[in-house]
N, C-alpha and C positions, 0 to 999 in steps of 0.2 A: 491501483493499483496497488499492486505493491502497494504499505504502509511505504517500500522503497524497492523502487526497479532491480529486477535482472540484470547483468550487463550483457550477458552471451546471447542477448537476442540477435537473429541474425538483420543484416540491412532491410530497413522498410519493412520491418517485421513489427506491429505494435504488441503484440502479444503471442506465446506460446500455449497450448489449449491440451491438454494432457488428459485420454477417457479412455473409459476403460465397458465395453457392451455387459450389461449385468443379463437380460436376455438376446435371445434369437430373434431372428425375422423382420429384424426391422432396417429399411432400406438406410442406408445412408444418409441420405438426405434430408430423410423425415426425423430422423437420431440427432445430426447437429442441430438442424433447426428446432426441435423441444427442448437440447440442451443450453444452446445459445437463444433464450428469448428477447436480447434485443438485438436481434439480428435477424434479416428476412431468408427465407427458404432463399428465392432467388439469388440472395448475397451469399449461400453458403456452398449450394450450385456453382457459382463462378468460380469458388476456391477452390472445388472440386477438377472443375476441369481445367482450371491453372496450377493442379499438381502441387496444392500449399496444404492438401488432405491427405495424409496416410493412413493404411488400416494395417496392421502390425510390418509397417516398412513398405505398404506397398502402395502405389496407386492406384487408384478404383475409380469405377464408374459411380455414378449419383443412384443408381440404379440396385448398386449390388446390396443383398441381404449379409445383414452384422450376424457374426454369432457371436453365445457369449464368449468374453474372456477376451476378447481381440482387444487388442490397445491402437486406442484410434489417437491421431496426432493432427495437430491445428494449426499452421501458421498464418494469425491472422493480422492480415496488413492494414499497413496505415495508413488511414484515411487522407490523400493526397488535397484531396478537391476542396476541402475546407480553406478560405483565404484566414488567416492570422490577421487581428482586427486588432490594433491598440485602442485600449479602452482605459479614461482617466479614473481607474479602481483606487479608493485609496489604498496605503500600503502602511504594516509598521514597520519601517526599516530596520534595522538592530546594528547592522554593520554596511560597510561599500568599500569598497575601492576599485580598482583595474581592472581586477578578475573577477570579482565575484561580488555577490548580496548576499546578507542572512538578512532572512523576513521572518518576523514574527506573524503565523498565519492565523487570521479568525479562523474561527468553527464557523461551516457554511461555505468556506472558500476551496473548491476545485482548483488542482494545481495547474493543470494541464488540458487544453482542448481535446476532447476524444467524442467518441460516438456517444450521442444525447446532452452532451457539454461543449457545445463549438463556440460559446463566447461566457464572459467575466468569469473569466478563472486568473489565476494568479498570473499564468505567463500572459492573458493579455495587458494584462497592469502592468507589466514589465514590459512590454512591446510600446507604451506609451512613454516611457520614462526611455527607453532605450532601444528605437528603431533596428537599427542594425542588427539586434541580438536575432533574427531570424534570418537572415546572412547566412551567418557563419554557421547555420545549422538549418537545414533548410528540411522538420519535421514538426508534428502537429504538438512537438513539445520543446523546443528550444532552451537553452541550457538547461535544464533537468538533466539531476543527475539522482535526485532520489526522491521519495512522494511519500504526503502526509493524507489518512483518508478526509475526507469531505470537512467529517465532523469532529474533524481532531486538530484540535487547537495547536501554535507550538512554533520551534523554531526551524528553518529548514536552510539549506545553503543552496542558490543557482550560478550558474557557471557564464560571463558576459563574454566568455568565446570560446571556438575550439578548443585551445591549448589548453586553457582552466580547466574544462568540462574534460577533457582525458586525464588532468593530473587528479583533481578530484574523485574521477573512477576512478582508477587507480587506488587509491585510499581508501574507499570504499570495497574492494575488490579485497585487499589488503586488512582487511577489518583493524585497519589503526584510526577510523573517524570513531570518537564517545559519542554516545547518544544516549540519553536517559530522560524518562517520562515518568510525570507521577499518575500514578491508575487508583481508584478509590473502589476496593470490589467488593461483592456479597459474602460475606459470610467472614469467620474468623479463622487466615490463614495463617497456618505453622508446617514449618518452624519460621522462622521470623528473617532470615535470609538462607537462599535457595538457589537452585539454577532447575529449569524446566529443557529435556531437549527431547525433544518428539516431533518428527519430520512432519511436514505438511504437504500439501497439497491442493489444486481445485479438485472441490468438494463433487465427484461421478453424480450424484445425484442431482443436484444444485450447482449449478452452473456459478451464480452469482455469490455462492460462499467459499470458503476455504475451510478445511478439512486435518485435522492429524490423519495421514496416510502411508502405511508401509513403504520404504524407497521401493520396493517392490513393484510397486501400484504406482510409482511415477511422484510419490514425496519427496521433499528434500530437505538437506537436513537445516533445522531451524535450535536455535539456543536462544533463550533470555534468562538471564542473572535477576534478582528479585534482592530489598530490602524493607523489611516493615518498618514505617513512618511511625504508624499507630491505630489503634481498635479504637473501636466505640460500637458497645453492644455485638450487633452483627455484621459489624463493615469493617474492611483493613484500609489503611490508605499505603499506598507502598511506592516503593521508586524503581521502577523497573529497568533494565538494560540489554536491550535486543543485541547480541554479537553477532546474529544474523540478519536481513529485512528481506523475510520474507512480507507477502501482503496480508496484512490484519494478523501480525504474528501474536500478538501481547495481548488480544483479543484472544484469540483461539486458545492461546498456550491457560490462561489463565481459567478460559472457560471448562480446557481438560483438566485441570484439578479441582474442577466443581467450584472456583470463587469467582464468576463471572464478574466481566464489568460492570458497576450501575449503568443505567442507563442504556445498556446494548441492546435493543432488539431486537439484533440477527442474532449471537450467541448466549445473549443472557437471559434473564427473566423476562417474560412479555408483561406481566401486569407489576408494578413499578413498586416498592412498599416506600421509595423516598424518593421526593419528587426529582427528576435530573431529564433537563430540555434536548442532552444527548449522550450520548455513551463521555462516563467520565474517564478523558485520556488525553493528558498535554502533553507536547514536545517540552521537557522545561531545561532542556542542557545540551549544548552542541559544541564537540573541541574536532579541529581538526587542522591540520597546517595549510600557512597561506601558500597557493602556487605560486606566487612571486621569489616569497625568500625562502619560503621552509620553515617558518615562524609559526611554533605552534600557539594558538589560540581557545579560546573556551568563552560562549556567550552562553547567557542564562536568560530566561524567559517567566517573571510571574505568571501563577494562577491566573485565568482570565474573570472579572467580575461572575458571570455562571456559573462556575466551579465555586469560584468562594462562595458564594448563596447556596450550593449543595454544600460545603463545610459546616456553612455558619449555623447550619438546621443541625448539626451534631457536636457534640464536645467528647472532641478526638485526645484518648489519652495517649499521651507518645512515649515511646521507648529508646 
């Protein structure tokens, strides 16, 4: 999700679902279940008639005909019935103490158990190193307080109980946590630092994307601050910084001024001019204060070997 979670979801709500009917005539039913395709007709029937469906504020039958322009609303819940399985995953650890972990995450590693990821994701590695932490948080994503996507490498913070996991929302909430990623993208962006703010969105057509979307139309507002590292021919390498998380913001944002990430094959280029095993985008900086004292901190995270072997194919002039 989320590159990093919402916090205003409501209880037992895994996600918010924000659409908008582009035509008429089409039943309800048959509308979520095309927009949502990993999710069964049946499972979106049930939400319908547990009232977790609205069509411009209203409750409807699975039955009734969309027209356009209605704004249809989703809260879809959280997979309860999945048991939380500690699993000996390794881990790089970066920090610990009382309250909390920073993990340095591979690319490849799922933060959080959700619908088609119910086992080796990060939080079951942490369930094996620290039982209890599903206790104190009894959801299919236990201390999480924000998310890195799949294939995005990088540093992330969990929370080992309640009280951490609200003071960290909190900060989060607060927009006083740093966060900063290096992104390597297509083409030669100027000026050379920037800031991009153009609301997003899930993407009305594609369910499975996010979207620059008018607040209008249910976007919200999203900013990333940008500096260039350095060129080489047609690529930037740059150091970005989300003061918003939304999901896949740095992705998107980057994709709407035409310099997509390498490697991206939902926003960027489909056929690759330089080879990259996945969209080029590390967590490489995280500051935020410890819940304990108030003690602010800052850990850093090298390039991971993949990314350097996409560097090492280029001689990056830097500025």
């Amino acid at each position: 999700m989320l590159e990093e979670l919402d916090f205003d979801l409501p209880a037992g709500t895994e996600e918010i679902v924000a659409l908008t009917a582009v035509q008429a005539g089409i039943r309800l039913d048959r509308y979520l279940a095309a927009q949502l395709p990993d999710r069964s007709r049946a499972e979106v029937q049930r939400w319908i008639q547990e009232g977790l469906v609205t069509v411009d504020g209203a409750a409807l039958k699975a039955s009734y005909k969309l027209q356009a322009g209605e704004q249809i609303l989703v809260r879809v819940p959280e997979a309860a019935t999945h048991e939380l399985i500690p699993e000996p995953i390794p881990l790089d650890v970066v920090y610990e103490d009382g309250d909390v972990w920073v993990i340095n995450k591979p690319a490849g590693l799922v933060v959080h158990p959700a619908h088609g990821h119910w086992r080796g994701t990060l939080v079951n590695a942490l369930l094996y190193r620290c039982p209890h932490l599903a206790d104190a948080d009894r959801t299919p994503r236990p201390g999480i307080v924000h998310r890195l996507d799949k294939d995005t490498s990088g540093l992330i913070v969990v929370a080992k109980h309640e009280t951490a996991r609200q003071q960290m929302q909190a900060q989060f909430q607060a927009r006083t946590v740093s966060k900063a990623y290096l992104a390597l993208l297509e083409g030669h962006l100027e000026p050379r630092e920037g800031r991009i703010e153009v609301s997003m969105g899930r993407d009305p057509l594609q369910r499975k994307r996010m979207a620059v979307l008018p607040q209008a139309q249910g976007g919200r507002e999203a900013i990333t601050h940008y500096r260039v590292l350095g060129y080489h021919d047609d690529y930037t390498l740059v150091e970005a910084e989300p003061k918003t998380g939304r999901t896949h913001q740095i992705r998107v944002h980057f994709a709407y001024v035409r310099h997509p990430l390498v490697g991206d094959g939902v926003y960027g280029r489909r056929k690759l001019r330089l080879p990259c095993p996945r969209q080029f985008l590390h967590a490489c900086r995280l500051g935020f204060r410890l819940p304990s004292s108030g003690e602010p901190v800052e850990f850093t995270a090298e390039l991971p070997h993949d990314l350097q072997q996409v560097l090492q194919a280029l001689t990056l002039r830097l500025v």
